[in-house]
N, CA, C and O of each residue as an XYZ file, in Angstrom:
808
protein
N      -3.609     29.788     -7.505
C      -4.428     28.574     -7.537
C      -3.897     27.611     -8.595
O      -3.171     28.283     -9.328
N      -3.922     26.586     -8.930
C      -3.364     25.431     -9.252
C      -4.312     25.267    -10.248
O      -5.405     25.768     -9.988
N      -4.204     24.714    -11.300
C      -5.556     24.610    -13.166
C      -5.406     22.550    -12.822
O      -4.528     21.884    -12.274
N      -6.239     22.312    -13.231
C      -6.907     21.278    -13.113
C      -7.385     20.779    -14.411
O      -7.793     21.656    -15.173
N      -7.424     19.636    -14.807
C      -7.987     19.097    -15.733
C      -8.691     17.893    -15.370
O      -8.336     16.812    -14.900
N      -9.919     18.450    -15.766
C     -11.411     17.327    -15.902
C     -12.004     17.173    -17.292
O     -12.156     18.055    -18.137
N     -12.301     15.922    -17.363
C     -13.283     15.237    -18.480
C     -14.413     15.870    -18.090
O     -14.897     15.846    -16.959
N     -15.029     16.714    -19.507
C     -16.257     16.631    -19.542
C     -17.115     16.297    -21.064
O     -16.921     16.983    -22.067
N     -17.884     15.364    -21.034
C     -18.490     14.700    -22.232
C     -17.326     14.122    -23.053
O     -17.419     13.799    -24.237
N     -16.338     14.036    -22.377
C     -15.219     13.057    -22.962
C     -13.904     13.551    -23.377
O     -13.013     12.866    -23.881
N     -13.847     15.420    -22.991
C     -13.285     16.050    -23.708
C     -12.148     16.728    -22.492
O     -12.641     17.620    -21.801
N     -11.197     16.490    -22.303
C     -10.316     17.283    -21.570
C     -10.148     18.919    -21.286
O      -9.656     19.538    -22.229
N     -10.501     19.702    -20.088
C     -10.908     20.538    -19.878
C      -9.864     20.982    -18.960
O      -9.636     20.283    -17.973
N      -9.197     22.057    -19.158
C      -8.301     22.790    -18.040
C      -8.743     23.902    -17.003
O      -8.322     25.032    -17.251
N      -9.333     23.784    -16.158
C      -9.966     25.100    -15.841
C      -8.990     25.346    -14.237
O      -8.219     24.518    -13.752
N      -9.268     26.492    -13.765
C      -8.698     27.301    -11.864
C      -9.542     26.915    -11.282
O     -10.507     27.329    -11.925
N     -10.041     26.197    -10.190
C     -10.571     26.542     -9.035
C     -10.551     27.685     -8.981
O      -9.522     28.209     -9.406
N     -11.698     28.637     -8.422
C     -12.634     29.946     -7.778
C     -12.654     30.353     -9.626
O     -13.792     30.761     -9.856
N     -11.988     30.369    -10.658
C     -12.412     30.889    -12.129
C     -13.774     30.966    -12.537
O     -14.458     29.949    -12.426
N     -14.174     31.798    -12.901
C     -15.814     31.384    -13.865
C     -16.318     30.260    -14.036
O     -15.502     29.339    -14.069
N     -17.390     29.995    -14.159
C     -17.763     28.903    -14.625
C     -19.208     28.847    -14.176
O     -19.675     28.656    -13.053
N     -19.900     29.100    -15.548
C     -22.004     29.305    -15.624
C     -21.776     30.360    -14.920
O     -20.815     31.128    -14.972
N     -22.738     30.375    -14.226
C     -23.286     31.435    -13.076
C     -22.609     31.727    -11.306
O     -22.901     32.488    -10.384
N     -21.770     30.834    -11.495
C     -20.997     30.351    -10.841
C     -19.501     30.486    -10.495
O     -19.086     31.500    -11.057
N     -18.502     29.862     -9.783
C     -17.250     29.659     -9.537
C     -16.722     28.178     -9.855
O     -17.482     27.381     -9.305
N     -15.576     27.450    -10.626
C     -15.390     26.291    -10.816
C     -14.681     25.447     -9.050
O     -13.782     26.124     -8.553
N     -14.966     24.462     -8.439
C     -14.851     23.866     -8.287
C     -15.209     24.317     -6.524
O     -14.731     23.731     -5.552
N     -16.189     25.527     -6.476
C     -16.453     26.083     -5.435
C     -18.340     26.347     -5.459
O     -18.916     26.843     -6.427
N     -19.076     25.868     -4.126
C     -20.132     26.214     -4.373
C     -20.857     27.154     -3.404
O     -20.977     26.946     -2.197
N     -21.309     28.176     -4.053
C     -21.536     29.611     -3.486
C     -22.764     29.392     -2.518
O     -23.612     28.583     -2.894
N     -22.932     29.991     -1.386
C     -24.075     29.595     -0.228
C     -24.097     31.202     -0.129
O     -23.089     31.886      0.051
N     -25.627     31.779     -0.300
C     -26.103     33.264     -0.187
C     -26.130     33.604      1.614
O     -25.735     32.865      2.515
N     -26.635     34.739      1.697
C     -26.266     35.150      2.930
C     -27.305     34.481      3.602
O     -26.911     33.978      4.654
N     -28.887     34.243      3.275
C     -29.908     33.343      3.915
C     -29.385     31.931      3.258
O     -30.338     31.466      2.633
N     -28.599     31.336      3.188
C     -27.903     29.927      3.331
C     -28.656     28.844      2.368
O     -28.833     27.643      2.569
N     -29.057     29.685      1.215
C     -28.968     28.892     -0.315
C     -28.052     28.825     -1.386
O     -27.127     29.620     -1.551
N     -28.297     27.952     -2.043
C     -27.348     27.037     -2.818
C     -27.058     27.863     -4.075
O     -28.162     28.260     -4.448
N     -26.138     28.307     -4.892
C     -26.078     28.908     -5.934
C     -26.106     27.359     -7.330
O     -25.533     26.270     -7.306
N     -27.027     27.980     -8.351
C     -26.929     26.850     -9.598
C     -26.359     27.363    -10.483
O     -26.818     28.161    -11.301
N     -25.012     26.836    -10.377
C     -24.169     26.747    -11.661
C     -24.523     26.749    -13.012
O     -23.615     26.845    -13.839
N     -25.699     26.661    -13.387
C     -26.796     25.934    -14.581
C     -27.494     27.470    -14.763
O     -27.098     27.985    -15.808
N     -28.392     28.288    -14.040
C     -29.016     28.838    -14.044
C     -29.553     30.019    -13.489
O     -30.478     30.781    -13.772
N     -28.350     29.905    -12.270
C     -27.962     31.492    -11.604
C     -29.159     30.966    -10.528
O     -28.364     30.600     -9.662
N     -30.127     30.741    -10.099
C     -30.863     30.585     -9.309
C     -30.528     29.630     -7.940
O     -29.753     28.677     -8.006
N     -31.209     30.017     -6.722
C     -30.506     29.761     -5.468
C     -31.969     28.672     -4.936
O     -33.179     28.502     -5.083
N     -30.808     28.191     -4.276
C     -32.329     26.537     -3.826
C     -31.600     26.211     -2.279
O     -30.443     26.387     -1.896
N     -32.789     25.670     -1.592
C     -32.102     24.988     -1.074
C     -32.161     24.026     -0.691
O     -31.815     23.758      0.460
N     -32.815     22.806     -1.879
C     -32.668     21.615     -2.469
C     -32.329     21.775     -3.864
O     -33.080     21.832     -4.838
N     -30.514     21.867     -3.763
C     -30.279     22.123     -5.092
C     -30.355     20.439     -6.136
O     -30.631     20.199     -7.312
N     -29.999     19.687     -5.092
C     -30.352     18.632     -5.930
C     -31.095     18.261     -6.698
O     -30.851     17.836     -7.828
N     -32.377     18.408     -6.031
C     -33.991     18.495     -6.565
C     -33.874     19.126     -7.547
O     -33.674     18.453     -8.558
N     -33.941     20.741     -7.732
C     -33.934     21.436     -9.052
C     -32.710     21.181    -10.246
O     -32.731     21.737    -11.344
N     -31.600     20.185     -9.775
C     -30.995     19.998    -10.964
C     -31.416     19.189    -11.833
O     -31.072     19.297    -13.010
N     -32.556     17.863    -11.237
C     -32.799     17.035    -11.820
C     -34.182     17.615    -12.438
O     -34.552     17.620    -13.611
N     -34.824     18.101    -11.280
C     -35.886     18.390    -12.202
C     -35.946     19.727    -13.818
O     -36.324     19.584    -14.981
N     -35.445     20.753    -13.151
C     -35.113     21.788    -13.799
C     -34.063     21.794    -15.299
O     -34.218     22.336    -16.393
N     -32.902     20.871    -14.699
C     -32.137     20.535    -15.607
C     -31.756     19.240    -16.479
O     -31.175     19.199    -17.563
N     -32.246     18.213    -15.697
C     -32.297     17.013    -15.907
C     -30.530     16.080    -15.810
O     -30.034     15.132    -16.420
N     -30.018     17.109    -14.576
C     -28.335     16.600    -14.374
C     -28.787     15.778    -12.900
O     -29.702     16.031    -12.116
N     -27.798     14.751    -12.882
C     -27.948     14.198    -11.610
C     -26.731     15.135    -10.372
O     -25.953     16.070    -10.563
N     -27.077     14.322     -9.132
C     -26.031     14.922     -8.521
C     -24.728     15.019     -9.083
O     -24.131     15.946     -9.631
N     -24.482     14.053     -8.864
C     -23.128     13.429     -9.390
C     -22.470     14.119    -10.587
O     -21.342     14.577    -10.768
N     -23.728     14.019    -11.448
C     -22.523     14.745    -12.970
C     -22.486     16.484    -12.572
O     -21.534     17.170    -12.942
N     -23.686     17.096    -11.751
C     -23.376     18.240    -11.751
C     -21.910     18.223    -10.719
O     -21.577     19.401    -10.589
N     -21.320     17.665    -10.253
C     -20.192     17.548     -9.281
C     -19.071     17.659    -10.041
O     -18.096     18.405     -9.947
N     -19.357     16.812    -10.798
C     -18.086     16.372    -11.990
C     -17.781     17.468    -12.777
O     -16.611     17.772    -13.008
N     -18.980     18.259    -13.327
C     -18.942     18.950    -14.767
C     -18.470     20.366    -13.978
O     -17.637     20.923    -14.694
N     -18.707     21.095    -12.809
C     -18.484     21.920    -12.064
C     -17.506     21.801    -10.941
O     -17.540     22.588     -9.995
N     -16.348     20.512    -11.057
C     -15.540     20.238     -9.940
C     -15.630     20.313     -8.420
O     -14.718     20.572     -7.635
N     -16.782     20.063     -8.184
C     -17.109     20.465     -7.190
C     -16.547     19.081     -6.308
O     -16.305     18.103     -7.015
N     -16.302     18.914     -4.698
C     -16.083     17.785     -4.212
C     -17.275     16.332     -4.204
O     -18.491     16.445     -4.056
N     -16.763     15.448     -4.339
C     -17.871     14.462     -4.612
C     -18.727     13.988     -3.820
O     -19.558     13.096     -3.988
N     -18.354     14.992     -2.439
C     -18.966     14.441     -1.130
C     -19.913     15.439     -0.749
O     -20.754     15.402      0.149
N     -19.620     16.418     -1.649
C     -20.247     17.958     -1.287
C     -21.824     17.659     -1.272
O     -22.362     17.030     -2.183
N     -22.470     18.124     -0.244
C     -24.061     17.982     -0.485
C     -24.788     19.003     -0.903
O     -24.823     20.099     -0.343
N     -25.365     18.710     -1.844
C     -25.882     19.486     -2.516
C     -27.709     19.751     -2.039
O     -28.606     19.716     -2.881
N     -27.919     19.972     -0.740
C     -28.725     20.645      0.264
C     -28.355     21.715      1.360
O     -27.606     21.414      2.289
N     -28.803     22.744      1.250
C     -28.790     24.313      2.167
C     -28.397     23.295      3.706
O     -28.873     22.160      3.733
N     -27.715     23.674      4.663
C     -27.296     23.433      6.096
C     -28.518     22.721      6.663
O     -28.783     21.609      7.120
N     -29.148     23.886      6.420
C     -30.342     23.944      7.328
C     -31.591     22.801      6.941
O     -32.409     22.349      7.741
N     -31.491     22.501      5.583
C     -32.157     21.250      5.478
C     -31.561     19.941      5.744
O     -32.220     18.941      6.029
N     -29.966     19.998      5.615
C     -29.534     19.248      6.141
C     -29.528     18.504      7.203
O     -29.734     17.303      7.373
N     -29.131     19.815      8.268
C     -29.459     19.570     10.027
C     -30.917     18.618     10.046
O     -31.052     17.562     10.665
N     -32.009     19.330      9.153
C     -33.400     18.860      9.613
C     -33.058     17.520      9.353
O     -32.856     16.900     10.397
N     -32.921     16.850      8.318
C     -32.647     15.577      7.936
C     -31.681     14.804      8.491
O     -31.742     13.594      8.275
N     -30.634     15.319      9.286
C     -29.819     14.226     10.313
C     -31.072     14.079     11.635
O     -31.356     12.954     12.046
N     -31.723     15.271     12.194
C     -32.363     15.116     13.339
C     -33.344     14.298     12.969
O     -33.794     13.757     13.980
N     -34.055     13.843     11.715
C     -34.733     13.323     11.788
C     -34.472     11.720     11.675
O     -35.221     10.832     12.080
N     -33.404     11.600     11.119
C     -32.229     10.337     10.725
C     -31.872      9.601     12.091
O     -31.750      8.378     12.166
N     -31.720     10.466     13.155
C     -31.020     10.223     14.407
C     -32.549      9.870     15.153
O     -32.376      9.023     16.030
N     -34.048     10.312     15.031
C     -35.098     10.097     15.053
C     -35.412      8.895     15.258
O     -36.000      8.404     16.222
N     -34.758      8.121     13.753
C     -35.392      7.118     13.453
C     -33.926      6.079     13.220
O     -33.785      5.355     12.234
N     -33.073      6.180     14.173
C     -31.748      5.716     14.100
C     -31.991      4.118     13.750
O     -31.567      3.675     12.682
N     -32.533      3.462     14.476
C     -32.642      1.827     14.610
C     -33.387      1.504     13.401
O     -32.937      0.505     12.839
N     -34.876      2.304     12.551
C     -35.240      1.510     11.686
C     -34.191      1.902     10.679
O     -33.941      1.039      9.838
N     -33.508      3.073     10.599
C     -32.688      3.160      9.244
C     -31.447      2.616      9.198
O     -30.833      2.850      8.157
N     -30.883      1.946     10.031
C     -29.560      1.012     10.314
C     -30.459     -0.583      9.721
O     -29.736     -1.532      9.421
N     -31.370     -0.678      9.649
C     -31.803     -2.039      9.596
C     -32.190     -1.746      7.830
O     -31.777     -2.522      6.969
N     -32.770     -0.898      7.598
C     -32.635     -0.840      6.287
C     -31.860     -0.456      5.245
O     -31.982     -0.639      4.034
N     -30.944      0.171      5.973
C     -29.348      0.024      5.680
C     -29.135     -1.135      4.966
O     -29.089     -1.410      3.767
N     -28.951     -2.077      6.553
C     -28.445     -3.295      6.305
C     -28.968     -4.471      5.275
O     -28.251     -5.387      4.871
N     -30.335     -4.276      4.931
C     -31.326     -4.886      3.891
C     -30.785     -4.670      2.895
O     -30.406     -5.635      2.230
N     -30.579     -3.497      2.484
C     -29.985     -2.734      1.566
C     -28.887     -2.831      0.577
O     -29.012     -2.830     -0.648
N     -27.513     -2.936      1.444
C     -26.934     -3.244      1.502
C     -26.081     -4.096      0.254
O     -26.287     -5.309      0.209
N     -25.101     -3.476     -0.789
C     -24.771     -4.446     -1.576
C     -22.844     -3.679     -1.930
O     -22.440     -2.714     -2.578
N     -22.190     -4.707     -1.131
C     -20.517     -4.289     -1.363
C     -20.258     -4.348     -2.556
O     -19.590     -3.467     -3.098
N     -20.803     -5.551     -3.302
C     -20.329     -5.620     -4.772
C     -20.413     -4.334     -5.875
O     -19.713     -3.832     -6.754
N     -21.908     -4.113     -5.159
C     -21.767     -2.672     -6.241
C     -21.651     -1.284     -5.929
O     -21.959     -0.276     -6.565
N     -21.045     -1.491     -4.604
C     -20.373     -0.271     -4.278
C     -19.111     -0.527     -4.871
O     -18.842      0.347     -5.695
N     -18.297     -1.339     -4.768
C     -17.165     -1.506     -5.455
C     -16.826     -1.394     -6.952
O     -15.666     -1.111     -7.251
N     -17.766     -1.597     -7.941
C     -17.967     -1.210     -8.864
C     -18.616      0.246     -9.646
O     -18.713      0.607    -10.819
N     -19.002      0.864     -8.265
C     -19.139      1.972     -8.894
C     -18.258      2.942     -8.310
O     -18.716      4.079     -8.197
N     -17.062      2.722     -7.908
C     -16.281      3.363     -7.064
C     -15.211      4.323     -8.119
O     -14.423      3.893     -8.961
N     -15.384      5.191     -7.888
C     -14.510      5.918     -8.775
C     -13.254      6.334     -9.154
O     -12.974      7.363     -8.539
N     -12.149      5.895    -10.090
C     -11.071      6.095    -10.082
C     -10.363      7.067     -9.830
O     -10.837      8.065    -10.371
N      -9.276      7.319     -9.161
C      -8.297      8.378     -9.265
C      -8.467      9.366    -10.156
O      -8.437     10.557     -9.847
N      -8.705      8.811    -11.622
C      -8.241      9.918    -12.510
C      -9.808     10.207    -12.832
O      -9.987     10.694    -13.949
N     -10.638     10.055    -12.275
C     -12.046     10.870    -12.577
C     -12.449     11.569    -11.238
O     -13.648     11.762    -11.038
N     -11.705     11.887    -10.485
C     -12.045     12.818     -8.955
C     -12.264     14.158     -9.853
O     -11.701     14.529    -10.884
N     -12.988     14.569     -9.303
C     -13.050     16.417     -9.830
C     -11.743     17.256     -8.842
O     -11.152     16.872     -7.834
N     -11.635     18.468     -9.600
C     -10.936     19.584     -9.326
C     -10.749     19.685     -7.603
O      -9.792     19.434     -6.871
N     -11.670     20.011     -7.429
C     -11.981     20.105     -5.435
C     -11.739     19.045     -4.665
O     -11.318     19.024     -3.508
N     -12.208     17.628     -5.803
C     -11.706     16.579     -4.663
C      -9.846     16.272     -4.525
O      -9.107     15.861     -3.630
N      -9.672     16.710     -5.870
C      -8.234     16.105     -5.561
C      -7.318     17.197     -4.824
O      -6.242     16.991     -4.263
N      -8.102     18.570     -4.982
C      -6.954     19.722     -4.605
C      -7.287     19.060     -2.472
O      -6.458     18.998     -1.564
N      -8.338     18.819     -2.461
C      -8.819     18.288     -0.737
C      -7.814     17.377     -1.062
O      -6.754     18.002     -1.108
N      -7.649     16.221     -1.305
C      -6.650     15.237     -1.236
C      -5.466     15.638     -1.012
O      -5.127     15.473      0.160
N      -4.744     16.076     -1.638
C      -3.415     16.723     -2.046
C      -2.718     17.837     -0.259
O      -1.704     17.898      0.435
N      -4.263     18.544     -0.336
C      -3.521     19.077      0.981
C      -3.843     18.170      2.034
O      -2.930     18.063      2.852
N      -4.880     17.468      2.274
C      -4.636     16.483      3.055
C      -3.576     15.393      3.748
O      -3.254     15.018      4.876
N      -3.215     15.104      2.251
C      -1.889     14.092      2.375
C      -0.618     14.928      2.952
O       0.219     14.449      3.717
N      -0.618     16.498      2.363
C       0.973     17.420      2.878
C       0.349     17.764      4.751
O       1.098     18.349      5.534
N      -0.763     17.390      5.088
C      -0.727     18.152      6.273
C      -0.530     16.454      6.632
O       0.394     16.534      7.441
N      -0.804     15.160      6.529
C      -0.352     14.470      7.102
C       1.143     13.900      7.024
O       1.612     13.140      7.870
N       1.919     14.428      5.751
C       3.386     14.193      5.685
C       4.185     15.054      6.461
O       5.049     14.612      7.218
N       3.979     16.135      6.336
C       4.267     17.126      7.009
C       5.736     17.698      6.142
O       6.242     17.255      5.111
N       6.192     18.940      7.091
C       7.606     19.268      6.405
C       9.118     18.242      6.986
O       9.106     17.279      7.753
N      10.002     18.721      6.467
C      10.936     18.275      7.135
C      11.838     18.982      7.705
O      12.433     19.638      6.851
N      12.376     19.234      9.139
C      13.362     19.551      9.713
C      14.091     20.682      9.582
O      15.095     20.571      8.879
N      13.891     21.635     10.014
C      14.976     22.656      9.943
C      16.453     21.965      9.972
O      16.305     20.767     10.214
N      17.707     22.278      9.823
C      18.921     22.100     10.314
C      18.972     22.550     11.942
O      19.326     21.821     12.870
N      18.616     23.657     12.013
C      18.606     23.954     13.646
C      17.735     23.097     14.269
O      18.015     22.515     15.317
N      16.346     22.951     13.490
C      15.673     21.569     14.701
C      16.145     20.170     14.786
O      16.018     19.489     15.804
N      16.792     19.685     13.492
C      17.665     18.710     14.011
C      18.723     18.677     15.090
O      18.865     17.783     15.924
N      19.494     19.848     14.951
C      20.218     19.622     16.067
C      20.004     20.031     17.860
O      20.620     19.898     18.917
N      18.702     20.601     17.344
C      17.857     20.956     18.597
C      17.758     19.153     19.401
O      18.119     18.679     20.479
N      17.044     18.593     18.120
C      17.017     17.052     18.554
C      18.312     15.935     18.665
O      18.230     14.787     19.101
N      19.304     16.495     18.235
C      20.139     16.049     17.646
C      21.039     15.686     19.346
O      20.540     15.872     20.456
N      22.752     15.020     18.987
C      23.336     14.758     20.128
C      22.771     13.623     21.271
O      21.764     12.947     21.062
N      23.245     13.567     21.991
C      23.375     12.531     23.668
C      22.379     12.899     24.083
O      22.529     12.980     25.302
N      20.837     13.354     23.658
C      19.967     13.965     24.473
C      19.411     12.377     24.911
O      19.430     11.332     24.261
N      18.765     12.760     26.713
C      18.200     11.595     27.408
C      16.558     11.487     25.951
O      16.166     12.304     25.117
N      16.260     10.603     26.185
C      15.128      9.960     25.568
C      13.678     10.351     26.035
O      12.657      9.846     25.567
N      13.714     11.304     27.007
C      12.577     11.904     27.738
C      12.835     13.087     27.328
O      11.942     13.799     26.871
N      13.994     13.453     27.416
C      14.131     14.943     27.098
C      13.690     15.243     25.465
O      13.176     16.267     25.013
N      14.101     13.892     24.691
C      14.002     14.611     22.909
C      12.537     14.153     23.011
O      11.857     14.620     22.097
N      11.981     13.505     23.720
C      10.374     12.989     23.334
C       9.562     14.906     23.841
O       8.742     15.506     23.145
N      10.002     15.282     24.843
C       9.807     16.230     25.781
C       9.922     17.472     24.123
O       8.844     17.977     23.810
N      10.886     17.764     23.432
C      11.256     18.465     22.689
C      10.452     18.260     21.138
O      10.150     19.233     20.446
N      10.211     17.053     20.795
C       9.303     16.742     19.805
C       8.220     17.078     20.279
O       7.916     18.058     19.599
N       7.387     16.904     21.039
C       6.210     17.615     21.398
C       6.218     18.728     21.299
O       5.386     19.274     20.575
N       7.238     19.512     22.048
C       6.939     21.368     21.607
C       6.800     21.837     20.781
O       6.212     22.904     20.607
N       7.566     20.822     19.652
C       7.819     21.236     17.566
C       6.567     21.098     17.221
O       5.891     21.879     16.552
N       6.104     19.574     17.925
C       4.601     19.215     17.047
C       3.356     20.286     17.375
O       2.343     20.521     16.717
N       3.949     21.001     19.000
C       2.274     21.746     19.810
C       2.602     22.885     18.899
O       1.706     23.727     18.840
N       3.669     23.123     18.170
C       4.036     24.849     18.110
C       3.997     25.219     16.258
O       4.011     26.378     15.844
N       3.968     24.497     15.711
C       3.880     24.108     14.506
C       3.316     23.026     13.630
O       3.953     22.019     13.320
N       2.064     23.291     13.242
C       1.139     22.080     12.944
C       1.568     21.736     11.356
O       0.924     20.820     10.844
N       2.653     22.419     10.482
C       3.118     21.943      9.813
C       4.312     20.590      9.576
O       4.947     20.260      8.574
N       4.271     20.030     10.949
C       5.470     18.987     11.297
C       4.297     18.078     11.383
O       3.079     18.235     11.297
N       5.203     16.934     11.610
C       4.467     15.962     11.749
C       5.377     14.717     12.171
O       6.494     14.624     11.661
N       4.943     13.771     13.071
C       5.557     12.986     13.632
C       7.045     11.901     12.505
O       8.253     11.679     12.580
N       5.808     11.540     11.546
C       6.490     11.084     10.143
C       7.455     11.666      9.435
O       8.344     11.038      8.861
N       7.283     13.396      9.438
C       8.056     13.636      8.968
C       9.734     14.268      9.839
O      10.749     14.763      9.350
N       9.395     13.980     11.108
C      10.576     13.880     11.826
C      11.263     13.056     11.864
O      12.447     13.368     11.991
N      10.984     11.861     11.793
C      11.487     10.162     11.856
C      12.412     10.620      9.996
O      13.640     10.690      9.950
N      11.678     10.821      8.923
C      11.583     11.119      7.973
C      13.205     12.145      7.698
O      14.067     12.056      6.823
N      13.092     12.873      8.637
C      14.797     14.140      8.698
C      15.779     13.439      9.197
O      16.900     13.890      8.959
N      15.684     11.972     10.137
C      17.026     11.915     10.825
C      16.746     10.475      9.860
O      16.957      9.494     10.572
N      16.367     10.109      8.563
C      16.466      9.100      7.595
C      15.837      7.701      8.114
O      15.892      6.646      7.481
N      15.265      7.870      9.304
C      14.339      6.553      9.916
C      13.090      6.474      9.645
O      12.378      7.473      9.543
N      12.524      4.847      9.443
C      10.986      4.485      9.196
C      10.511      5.495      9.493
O      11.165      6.472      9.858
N       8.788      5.431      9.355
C       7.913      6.549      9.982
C       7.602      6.332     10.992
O       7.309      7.253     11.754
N       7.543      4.823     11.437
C       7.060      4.575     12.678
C       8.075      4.555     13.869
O       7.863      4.131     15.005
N       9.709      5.338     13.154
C      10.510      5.397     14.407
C      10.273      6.705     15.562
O      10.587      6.523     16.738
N       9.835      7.698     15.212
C       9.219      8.979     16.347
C       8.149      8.182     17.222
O       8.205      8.304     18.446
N       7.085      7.295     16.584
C       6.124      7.313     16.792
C       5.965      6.513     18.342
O       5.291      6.740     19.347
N       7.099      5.322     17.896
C       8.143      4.139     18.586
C       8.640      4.793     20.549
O       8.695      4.277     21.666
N       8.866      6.036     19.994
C       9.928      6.801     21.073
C       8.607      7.400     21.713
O       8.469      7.350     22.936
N       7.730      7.911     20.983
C       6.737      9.285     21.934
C       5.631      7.658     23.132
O       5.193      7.446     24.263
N       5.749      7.012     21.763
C       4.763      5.799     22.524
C       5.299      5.418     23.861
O       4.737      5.516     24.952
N       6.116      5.108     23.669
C       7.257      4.557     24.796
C       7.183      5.499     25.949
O       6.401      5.134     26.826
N       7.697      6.424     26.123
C       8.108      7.447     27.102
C       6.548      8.688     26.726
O       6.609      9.679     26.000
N       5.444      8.245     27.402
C       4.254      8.806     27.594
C       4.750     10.399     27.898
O       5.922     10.767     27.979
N       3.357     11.372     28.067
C       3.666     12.943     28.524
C       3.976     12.781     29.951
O       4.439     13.716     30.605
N       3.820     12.036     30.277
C       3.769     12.123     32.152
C       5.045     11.849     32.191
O       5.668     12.772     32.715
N       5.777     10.874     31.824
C       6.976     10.781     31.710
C       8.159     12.367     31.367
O       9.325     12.434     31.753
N       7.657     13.107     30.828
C       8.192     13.926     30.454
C       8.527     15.094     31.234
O       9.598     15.679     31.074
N       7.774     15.408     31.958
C       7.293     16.099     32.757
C       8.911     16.124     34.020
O       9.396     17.164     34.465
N       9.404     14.758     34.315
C      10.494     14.578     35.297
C      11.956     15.200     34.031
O      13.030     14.627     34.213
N      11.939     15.820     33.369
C      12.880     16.213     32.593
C      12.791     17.861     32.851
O      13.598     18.627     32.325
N      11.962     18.209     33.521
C      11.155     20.020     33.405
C      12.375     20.130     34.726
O      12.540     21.191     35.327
């Protein structure tokens, strides 16, 4: 696992993802076998952990996210109260889009938007593999020349597909990326010469 460093109360902190931390795991949040919330704070299981942090502890969501690396998107409610609260959301779809929109202020979403270097542990390790599964690897030597040569233009579109169905570590970008072209040159060729097209190369 990869050590991480987060600010907490101002103070630079190195900790592991899944390592100790309270009652807890750092930058991981534990769900019991009846599908409550573990508190990092206090060993006790909720499943409105939100609720009891503020009340119990007096942490908001947010800083308990931060101080425990947890992802910043992570909700801090059991599934199952969750579910209840989209069905009831989806309930009442039209008045809560309108009070949404009342609502509503870009300016200070933009200002409270959080920098790069204050993401917690979980959000950036999510980032990080995110970005490698969308870069992808690059090229064997044998799959270049698999692609490589006088091949018809149906046939290598025909052959990039099998790499991409057969190995989800490739990626369109990073093929364009092995033979030293833009990213948008694979993308250029598969667009062009559709699957149906391909098919008269079999």
């Amino acid at each position: 696992m990869v050590s991480y460093s987060d600010f907490y109360d101002g103070r630079a902190i190195f900790v592991r993802i899944g390592g100790p931390d309270g009652f807890g795991s750092y930058g991981q949040l534990t769900v019991t076998t009846d599908g409550r919330l573990l508190c990092h704070e206090c060993g006790g299981t909720y499943l409105h952990l939100a609720t009891h942090l503020t009340r119990s502890h007096g942490v908001t969501a947010e800083r308990y996210r931060v101080t425990h690396g947890l992802l910043l998107t992570m909700p801090l409610v059991a599934a199952s109260v969750s579910h209840r609260m989209a069905r009831s959301w989806e309930a009442n779809r039209e008045q809560n889009l309108e009070a949404l929109a009342r609502h509503r202020d870009p300016l200070r979403a933009r200002e409270s938007a959080r920098p790069v270097s204050q993401w917690t542990a979980a959000t950036r390790a999510a980032r990080v593999k995110r970005l490698a599964e969308q870069r992808g690897r690059a090229l064997t030597e044998a799959e270049k020349q698999e692609l490589g040569g006088d091949l018809p233009i149906t046939e290598w579109c025909r052959r990039v597909r099998g790499l991409l169905a057969g190995d989800p570590t490739l990626s369109v970008a990073s093929i364009s990326r092995s033979f030293d072209m833009s990213a948008s040159w694979a993308y250029r060729r598969l667009h062009r010469y559709p699957q149906q097209g391909d098919e008269q190369c079999r």
